[in-house]
C-alpha positions in Angstrom: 71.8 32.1 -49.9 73.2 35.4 -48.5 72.8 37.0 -45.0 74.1 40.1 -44.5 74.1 42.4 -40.6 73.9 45.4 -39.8 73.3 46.5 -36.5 72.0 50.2 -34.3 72.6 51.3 -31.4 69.9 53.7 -29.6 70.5 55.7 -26.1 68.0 58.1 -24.9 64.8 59.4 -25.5 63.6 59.8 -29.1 63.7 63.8 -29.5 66.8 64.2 -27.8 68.5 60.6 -27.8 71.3 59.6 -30.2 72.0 56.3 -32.0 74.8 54.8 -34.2 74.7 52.4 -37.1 77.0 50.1 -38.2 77.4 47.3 -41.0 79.0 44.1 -40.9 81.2 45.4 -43.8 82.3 48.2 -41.9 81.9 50.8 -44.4 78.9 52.1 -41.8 81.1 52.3 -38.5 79.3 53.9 -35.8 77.8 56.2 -38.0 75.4 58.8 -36.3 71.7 59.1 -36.4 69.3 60.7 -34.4 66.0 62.9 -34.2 67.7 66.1 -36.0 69.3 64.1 -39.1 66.1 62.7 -39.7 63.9 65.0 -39.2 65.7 68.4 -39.4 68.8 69.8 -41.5 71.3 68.0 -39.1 73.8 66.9 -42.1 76.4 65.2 -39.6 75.1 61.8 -39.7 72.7 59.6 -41.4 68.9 58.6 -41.2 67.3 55.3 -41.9 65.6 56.8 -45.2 68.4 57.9 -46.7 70.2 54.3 -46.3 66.9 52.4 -48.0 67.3 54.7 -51.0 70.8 53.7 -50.9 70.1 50.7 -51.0 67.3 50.2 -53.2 69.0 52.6 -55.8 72.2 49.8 -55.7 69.7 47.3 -56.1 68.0 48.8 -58.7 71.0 49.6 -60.4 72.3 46.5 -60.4 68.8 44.7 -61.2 69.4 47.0 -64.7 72.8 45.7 -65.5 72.2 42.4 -65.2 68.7 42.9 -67.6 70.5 44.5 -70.0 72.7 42.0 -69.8 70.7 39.1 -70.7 68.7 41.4 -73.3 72.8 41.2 -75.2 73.7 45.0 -74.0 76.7 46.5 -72.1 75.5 48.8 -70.3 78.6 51.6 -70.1 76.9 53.2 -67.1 73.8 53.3 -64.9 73.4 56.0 -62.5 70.0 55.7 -60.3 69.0 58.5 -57.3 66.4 57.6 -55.2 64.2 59.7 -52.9 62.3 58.2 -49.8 59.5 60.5 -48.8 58.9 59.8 -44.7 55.2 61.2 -44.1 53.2 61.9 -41.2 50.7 58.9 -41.2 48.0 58.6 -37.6 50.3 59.0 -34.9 53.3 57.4 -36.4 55.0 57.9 -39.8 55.4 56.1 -42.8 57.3 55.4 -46.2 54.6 56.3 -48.7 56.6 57.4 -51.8 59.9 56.4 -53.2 61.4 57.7 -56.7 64.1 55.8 -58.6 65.7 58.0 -61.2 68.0 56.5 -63.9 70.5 57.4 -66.1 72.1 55.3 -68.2 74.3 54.7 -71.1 74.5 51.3 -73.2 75.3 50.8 -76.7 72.6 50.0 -79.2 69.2 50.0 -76.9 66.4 51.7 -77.8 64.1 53.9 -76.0 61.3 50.8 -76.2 63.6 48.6 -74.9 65.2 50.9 -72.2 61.9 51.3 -71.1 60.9 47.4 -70.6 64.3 46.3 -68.8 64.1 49.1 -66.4 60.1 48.4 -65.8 61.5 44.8 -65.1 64.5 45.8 -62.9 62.1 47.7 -60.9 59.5 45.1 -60.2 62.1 42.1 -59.9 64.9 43.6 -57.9 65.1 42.3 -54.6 64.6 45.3 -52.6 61.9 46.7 -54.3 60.1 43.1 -53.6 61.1 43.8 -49.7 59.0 47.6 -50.3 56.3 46.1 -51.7 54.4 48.3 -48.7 55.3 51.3 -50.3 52.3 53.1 -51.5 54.0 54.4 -55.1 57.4 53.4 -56.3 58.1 55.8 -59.0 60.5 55.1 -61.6 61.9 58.0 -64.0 64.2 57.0 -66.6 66.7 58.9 -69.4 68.8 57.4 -71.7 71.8 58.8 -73.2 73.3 58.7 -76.1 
């Protein structure tokens, strides 16, 4: 139905080597990446963590809205953060823990409710289908008045 690209580019070792990442959409234009902004406190570029919580936060998000939706509610606004834990795992690394906290605001839901079209968003949103490896998906909710 819909294919979208995104390619990296990699040069040098892994410790010391430096990549760039860029989207078909070019919002991501040779963005950097390397050993230090994924591992360290290198804030000058990106890491391949933080753009699956992006991600899977829009997807989340948008999952929501469209629940809601069909439930007969506006949602005014939805606000989700997510947090990818990278641990150590053997020799390697993996992606055991991901939180998705949200926020949000729509007219006439209750707390019951909230609850089941989040739960639902989480488990049917497209992403979250692609992470299905992830140890523990986490999802923390609030909504406001």
């Amino acid at each position: 139905m819909a294919e979208r690209k995104a390619s990296a580019v990699w040069q040098g070792d892994g410790k010391t080597g430096k990549g760039t990442v860029t989207t078909e959409t070019g919002v991501l234009k040779d963005q950097p990446y390397g050993f230090a902004t994924r591992f360290g406190d290198d804030r000058s570029g990106t890491n391949p963590e933080e753009l699956l919580g992006a991600a899977h936060a829009a997807c989340f998000t948008m999952a929501f809205a469209f629940a809601a939706e069909r439930a007969g509610f506006v949602v005014e606004r939805a606000s989700t953060r997510a947090q990818v834990r990278l641990a150590k795992d053997g020799e390697g690394f993996a992606i055991d823990r991901i939180v998705l906290t949200l926020e949000a605001k729509a007219p006439g839901l209750s707390e019951a409710q909230f609850q089941e079209l989040a739960d639902g968003a989480k488990n049917t949103c497209p992403l979250s289908k692609a992470l299905a490896g992830v140890e523990d998906i986490v999802l923390e909710t609030t909504l406001l008045s």
